[in-house]
PLY file of the C-alpha trace (Angstrom):
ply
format ascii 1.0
element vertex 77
property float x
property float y
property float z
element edge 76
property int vertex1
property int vertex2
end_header
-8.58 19.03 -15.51
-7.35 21.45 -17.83
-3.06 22.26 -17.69
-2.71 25.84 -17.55
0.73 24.96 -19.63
0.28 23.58 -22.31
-3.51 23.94 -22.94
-4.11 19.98 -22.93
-6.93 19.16 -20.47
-6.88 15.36 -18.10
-4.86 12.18 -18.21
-1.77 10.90 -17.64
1.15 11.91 -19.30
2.09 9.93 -22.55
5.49 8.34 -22.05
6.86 9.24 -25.19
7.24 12.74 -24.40
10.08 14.27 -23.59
10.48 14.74 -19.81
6.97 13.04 -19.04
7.02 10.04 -16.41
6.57 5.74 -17.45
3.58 4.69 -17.80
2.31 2.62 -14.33
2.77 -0.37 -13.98
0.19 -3.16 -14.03
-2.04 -2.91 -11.12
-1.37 -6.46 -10.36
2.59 -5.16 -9.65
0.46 -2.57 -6.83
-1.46 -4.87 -5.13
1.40 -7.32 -4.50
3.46 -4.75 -3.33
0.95 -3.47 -1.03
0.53 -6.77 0.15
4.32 -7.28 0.40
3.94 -3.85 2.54
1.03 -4.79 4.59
2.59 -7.83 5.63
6.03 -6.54 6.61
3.83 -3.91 9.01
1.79 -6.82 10.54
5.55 -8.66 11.08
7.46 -5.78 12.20
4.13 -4.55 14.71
4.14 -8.10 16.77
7.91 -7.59 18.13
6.87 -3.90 19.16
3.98 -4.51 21.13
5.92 -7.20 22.89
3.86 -10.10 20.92
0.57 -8.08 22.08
-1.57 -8.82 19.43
-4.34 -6.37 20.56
-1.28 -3.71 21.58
0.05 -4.54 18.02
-3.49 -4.15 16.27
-3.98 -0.68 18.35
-0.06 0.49 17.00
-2.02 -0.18 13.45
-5.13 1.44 14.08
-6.81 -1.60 13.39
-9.64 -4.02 15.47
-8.44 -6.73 16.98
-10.41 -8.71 14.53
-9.01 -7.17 11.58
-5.26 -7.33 12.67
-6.07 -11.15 13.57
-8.00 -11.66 9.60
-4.75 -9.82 8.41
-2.46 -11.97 9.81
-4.56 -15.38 8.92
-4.56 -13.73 5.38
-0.69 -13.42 5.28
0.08 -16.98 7.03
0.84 -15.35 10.29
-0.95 -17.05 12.53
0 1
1 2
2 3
3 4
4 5
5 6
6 7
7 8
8 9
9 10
10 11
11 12
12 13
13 14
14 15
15 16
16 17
17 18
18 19
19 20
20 21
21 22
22 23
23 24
24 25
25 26
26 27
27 28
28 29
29 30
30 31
31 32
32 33
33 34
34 35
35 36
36 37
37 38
38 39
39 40
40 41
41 42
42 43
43 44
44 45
45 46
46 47
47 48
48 49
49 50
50 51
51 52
52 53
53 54
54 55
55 56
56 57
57 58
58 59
59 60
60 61
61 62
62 63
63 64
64 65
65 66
66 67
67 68
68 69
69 70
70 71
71 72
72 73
73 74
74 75
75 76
């Protein structure tokens, strides 16, 4: 991708510039905090469906199967 700008085509911005974002963090750092994320959905979807897990797995979007292998996978159940 080509920026009309400054004339520099693709990647990220380099974090020494002036102005330009940090670099991102490690992807490990992501996937825990999508976990971390994930989890507090699964916790916070039980209570709302009245401890419905199929009501709580529809809130989601998810199969019942897959809100019950979430929760196994976080220690939920």
């Amino acid at each position: 991708m080509r920026d009309e700008t400054s004339g520099q085509t693709g990647g990220a911005a380099v974090a020494d510039e002036p102005g330009s974002a940090p670099p991102d963090p490690p992807a490990t750092d992501l996937r825990s905090r999508v976990r971390a994320y994930e989890r507090s959905l699964l916790v916070a979807a039980l209570p709302a469906a009245g401890g419905h897990q199929r009501r709580a797995a529809a809130m989601l979007g998810l199969l019942p199967t897959t809100f019950h292998e979430k929760l196994k996978r976080h220690g939920l159940r």
